[in-house]
NULOVO-564900 format. One record per residue (C-alpha): residue in one letter; chain; x, y, z. Coordinates in steps of 0.02 Angstrom, whole numbers, plus 50000, padded with zeros to 5 digits. Layout:
pagu rose:A paro:A x:X y:Y z:Z
...
//
This chain:
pagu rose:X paro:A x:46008 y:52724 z:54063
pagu rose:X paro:A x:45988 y:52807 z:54209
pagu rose:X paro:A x:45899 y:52953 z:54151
pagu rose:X paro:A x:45742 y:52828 z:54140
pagu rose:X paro:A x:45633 y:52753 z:54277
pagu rose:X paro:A x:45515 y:52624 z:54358
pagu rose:X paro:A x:45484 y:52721 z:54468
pagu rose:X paro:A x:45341 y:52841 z:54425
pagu rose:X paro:A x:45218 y:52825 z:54537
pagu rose:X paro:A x:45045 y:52912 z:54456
pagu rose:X paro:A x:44981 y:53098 z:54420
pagu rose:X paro:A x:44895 y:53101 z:54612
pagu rose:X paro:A x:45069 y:53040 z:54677
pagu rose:X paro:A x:45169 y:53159 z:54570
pagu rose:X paro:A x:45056 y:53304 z:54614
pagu rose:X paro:A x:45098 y:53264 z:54824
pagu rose:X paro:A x:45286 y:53274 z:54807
pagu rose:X paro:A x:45283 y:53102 z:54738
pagu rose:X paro:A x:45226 y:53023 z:54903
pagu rose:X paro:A x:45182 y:52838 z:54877
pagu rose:X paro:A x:45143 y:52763 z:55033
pagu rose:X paro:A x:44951 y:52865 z:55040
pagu rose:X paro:A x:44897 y:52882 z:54853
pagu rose:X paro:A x:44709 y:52803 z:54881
pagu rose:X paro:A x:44671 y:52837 z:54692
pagu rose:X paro:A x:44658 y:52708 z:54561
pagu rose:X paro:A x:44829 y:52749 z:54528
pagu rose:X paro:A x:44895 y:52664 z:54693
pagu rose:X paro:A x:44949 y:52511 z:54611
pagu rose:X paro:A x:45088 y:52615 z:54541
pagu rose:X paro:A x:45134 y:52636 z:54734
pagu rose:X paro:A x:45068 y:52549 z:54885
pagu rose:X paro:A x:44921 y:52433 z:54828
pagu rose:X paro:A x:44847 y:52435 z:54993
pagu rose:X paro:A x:44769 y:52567 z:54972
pagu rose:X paro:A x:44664 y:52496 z:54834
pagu rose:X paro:A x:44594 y:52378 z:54948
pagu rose:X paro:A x:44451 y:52537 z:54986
pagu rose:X paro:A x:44424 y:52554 z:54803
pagu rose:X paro:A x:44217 y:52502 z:54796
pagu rose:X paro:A x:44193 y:52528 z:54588
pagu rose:X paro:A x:44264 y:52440 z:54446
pagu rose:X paro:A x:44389 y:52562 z:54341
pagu rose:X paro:A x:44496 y:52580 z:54204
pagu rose:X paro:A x:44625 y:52728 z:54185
pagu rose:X paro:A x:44766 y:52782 z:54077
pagu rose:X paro:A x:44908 y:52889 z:54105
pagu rose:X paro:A x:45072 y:52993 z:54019
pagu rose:X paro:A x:45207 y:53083 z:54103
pagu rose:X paro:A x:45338 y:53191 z:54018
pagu rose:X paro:A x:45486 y:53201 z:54106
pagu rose:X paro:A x:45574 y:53348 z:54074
pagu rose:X paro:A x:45470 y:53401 z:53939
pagu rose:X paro:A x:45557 y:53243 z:53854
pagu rose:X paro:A x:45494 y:53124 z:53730
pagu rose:X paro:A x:45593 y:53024 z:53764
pagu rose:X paro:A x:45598 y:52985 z:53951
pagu rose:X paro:A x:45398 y:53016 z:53930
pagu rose:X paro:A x:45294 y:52859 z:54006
pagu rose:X paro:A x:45139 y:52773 z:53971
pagu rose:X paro:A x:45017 y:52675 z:54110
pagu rose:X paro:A x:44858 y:52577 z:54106
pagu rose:X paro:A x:44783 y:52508 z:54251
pagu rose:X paro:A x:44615 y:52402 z:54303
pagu rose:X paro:A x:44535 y:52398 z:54456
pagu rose:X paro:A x:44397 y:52255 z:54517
pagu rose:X paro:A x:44330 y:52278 z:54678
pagu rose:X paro:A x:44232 y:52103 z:54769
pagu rose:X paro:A x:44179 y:52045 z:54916
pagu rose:X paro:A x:44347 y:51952 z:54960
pagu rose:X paro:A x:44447 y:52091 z:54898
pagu rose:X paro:A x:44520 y:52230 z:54757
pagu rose:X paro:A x:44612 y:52147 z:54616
pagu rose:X paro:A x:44700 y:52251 z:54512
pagu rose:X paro:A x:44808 y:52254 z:54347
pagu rose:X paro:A x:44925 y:52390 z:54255
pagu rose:X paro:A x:45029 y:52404 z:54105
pagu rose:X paro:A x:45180 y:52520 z:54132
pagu rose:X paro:A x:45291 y:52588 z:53977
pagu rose:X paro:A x:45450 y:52712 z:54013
pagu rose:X paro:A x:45562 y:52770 z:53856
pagu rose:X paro:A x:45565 y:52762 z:53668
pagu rose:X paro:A x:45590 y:52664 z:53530
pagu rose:X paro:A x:45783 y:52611 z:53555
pagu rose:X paro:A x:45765 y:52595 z:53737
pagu rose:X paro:A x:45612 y:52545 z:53861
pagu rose:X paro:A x:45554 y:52478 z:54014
pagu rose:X paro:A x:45381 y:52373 z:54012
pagu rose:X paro:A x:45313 y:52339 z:54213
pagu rose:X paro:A x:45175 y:52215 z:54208
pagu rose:X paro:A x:45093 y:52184 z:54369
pagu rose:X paro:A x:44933 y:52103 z:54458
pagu rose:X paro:A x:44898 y:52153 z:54633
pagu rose:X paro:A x:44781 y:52096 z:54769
pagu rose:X paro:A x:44730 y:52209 z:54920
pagu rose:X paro:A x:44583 y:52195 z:55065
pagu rose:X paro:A x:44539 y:52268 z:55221
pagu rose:X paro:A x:44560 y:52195 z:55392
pagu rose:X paro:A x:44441 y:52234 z:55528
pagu rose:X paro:A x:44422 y:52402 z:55513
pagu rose:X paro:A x:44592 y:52487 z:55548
pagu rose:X paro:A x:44690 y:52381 z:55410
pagu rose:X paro:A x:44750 y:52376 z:55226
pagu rose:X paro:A x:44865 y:52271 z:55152
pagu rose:X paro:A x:44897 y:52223 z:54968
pagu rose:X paro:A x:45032 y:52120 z:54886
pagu rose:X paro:A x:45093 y:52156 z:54715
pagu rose:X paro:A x:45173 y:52015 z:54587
pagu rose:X paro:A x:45287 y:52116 z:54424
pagu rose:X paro:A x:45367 y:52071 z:54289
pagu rose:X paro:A x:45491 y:52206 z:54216
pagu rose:X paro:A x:45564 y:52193 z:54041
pagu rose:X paro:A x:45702 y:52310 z:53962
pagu rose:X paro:A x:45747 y:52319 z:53754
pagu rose:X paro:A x:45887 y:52397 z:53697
pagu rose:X paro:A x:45890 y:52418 z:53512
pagu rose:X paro:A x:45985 y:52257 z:53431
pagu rose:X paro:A x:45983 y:52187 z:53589
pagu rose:X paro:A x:45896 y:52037 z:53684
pagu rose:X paro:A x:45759 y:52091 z:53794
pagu rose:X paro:A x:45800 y:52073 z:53959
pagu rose:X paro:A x:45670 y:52024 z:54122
pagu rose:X paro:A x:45652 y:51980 z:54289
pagu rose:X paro:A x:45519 y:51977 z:54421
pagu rose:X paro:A x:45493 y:52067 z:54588
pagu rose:X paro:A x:45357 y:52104 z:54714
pagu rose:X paro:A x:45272 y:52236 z:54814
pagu rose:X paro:A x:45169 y:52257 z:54967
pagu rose:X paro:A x:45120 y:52379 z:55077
pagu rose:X paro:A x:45014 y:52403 z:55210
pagu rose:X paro:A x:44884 y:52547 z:55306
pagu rose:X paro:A x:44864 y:52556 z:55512
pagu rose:X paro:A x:44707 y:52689 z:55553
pagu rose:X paro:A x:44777 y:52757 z:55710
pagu rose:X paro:A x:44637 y:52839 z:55747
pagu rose:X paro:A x:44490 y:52923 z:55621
pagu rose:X paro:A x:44632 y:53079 z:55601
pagu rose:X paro:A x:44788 y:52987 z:55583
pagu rose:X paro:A x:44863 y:52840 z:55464
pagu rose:X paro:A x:45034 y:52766 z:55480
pagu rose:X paro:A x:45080 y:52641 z:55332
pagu rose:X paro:A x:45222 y:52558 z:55249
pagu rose:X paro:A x:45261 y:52510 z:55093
pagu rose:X paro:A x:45407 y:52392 z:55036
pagu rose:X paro:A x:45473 y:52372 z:54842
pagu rose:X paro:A x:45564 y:52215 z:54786
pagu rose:X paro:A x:45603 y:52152 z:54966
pagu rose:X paro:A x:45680 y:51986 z:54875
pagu rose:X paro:A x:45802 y:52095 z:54772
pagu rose:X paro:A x:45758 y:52051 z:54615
pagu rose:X paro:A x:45866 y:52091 z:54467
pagu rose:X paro:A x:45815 y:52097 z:54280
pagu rose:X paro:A x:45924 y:51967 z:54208
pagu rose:X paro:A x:46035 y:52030 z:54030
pagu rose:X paro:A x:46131 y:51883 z:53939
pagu rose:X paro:A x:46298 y:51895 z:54020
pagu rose:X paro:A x:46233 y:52001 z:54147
pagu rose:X paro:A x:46113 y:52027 z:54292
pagu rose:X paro:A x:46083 y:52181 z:54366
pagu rose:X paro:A x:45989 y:52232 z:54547
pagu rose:X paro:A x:45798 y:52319 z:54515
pagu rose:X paro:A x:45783 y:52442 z:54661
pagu rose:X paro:A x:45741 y:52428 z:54818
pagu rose:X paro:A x:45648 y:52544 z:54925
pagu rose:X paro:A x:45573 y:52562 z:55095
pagu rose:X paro:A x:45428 y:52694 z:55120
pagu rose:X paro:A x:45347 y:52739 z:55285
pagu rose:X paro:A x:45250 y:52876 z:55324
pagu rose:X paro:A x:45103 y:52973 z:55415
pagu rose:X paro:A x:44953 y:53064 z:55360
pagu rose:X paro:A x:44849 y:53176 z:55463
pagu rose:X paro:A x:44667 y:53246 z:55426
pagu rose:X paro:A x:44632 y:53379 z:55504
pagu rose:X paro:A x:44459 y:53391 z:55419
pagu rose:X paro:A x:44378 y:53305 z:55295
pagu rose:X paro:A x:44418 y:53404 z:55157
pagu rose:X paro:A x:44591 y:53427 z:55184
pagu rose:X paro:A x:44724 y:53274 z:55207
pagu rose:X paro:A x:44937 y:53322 z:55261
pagu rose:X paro:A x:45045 y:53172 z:55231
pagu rose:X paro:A x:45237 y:53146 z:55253
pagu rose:X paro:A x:45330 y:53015 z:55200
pagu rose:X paro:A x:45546 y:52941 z:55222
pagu rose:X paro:A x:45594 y:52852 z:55063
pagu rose:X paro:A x:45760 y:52737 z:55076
pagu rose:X paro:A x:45826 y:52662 z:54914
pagu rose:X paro:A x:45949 y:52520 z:54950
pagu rose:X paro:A x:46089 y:52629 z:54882
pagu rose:X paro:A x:46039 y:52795 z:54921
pagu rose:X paro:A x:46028 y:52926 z:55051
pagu rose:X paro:A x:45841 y:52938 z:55133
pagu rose:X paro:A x:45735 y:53057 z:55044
pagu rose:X paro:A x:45592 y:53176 z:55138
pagu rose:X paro:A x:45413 y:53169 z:55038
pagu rose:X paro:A x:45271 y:53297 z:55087
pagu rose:X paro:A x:45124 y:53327 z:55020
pagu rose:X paro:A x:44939 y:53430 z:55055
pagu rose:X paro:A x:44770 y:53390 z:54973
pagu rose:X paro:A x:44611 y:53507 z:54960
pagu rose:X paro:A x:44444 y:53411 z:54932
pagu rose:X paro:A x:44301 y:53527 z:54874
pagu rose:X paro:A x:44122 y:53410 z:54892
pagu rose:X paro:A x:44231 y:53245 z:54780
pagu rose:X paro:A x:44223 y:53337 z:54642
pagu rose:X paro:A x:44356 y:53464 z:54641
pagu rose:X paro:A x:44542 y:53431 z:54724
pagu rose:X paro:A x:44694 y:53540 z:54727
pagu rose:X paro:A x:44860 y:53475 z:54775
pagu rose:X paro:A x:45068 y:53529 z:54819
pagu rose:X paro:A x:45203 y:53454 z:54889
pagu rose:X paro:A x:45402 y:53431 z:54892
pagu rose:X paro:A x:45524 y:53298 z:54878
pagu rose:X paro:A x:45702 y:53312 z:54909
pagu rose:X paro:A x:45889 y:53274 z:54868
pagu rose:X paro:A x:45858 y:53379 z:54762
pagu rose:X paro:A x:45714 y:53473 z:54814
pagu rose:X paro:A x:45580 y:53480 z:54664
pagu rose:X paro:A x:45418 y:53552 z:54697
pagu rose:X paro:A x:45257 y:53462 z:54658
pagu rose:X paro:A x:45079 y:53545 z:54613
pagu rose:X paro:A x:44912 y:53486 z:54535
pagu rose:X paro:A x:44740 y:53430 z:54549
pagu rose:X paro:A x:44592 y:53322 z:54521
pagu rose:X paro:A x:44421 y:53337 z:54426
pagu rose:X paro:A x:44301 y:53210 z:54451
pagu rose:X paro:A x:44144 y:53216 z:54318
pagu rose:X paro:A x:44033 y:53079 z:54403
pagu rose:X paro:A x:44132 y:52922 z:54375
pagu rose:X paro:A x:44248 y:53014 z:54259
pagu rose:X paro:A x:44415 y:53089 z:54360
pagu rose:X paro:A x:44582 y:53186 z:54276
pagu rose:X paro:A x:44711 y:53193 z:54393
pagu rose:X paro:A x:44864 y:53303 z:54327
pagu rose:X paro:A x:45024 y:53343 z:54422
pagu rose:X paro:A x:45181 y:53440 z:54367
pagu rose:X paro:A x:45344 y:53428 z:54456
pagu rose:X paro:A x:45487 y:53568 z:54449
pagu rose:X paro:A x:45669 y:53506 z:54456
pagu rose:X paro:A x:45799 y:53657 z:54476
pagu rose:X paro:A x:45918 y:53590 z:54340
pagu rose:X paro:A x:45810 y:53494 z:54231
pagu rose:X paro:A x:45665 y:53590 z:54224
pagu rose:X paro:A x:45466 y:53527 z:54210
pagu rose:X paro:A x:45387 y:53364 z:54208
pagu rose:X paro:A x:45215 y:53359 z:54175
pagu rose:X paro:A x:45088 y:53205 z:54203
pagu rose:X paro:A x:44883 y:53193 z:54157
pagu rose:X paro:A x:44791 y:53036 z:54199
pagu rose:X paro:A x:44611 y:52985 z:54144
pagu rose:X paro:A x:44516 y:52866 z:54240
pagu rose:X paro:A x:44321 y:52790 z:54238
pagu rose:X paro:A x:44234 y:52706 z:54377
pagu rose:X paro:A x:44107 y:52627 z:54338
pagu rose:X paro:A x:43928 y:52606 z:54432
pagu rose:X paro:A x:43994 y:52779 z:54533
pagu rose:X paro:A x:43833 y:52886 z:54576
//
């Protein structure tokens, strides 16, 4: 069971040594949904990730974005596994700006788990995150999973979802390239170091790398953006394990 995850966090994340905390994609309400909050065109996107070059530990995401003038509503659909054993995440987000140095979003799931010939088991937990513009180079946010400890609730038993704590910095040095580094702390774990780099050519063209650790896997990938019309891809190498490789496919729509 604990080869699969809730964890997976998009093909931009997964391409930046799986750094949540700054993904401002579409694909941030798989991470911190603040970042959604500068989202200014409706979307829809889909996702897969094979982890390990494994069927079955291969995951399947849908989300929705709806920008308005109060705020960025968002929805996704997240599946992990196979037949005789899955996760489903269902979650609705809401993120906005304040003033013009904050973002802050707040995320409501629902996670489900089915074991073949079992009951399916649920539970609920939250998100939220937030964004501080230090200054028009630097960015220090936070971003908080199940603070409430939520567990997913089994008929005789009820077991803790995780917990994590993500902080982190990102520096641009120019406007076509972005650094970001990130601390992860899972309530039961050792802290894990997140880096990751991001080359902008003119929005249309993006190239990214990055490493996580404990143990280190490195992280590679890019972006292609077709006006409105974006595939983000990311591979990650794990020194026992091998490859996992991710593509997403997203449209905004009314993007010039």
């Amino acid at each position: 069971m604990s080869a699969q995850t809730i964890d997976y966090s998009g093909p931009v994340s997964s391409s930046l040594g799986y750094v949540k905390v700054f993904d401002n994609s579409h694909w941030a309400g798989l991470g911190n949904v603040a970042n959604l909050a500068h989202q200014t065109n409706p979307s829809l996107g889909a996702a897969y990730q094979m982890r390990f070059n494994m069927s079955e530990l291969s995951s399947r995401t849908g989300v929705f974005v709806l920008p308005s003038s109060f705020g960025t509503l968002s929805a996704l659909i997240y599946q992990s596994g196979y037949s005789k054993s899955n996760y489903n995440r269902y979650g609705l987000s809401y993120s906005r700006t304040f003033g013009d140095n904050v973002a802050a979003g707040l995320q409501f799931n629902y996670l489900s788990h089915q074991v073949e010939g079992a009951d399916r088991a649920g539970g609920f937990y939250s998100s939220l995150g937030i964004v501080y513009a230090l200054s028009s180079s630097f960015d220090l946010g936070v971003f908080i999973q199940n603070p409430e400890q939520g567990t997913i609730n089994y008929i005789d038993e009820a077991y803790s979802i995780p917990t994590y704590f993500n902080t982190g910095i990102r520096y641009r040095p120019s406007g076509s390239v972005t650094i970001m580094a990130e601390l992860e702390k899972e309530q039961e774990q050792d802290i894990i170091f997140k880096s990751g780099i991001e080359f902008s050519f003119k929005d249309r063209l993006a190239l990214r790398a990055g490493f996580t650790g404990q143990p280190i896997e490195l992280t590679f990938g890019g972006g292609l953006n077709f006006s409105g019309l974006t595939i983000d891809f990311g591979f990650s190498h794990h020194p026992q394990l091998g490859l996992t490789s991710g593509v997403g496919l997203r449209y905004s729509f009314n993007q010039q």
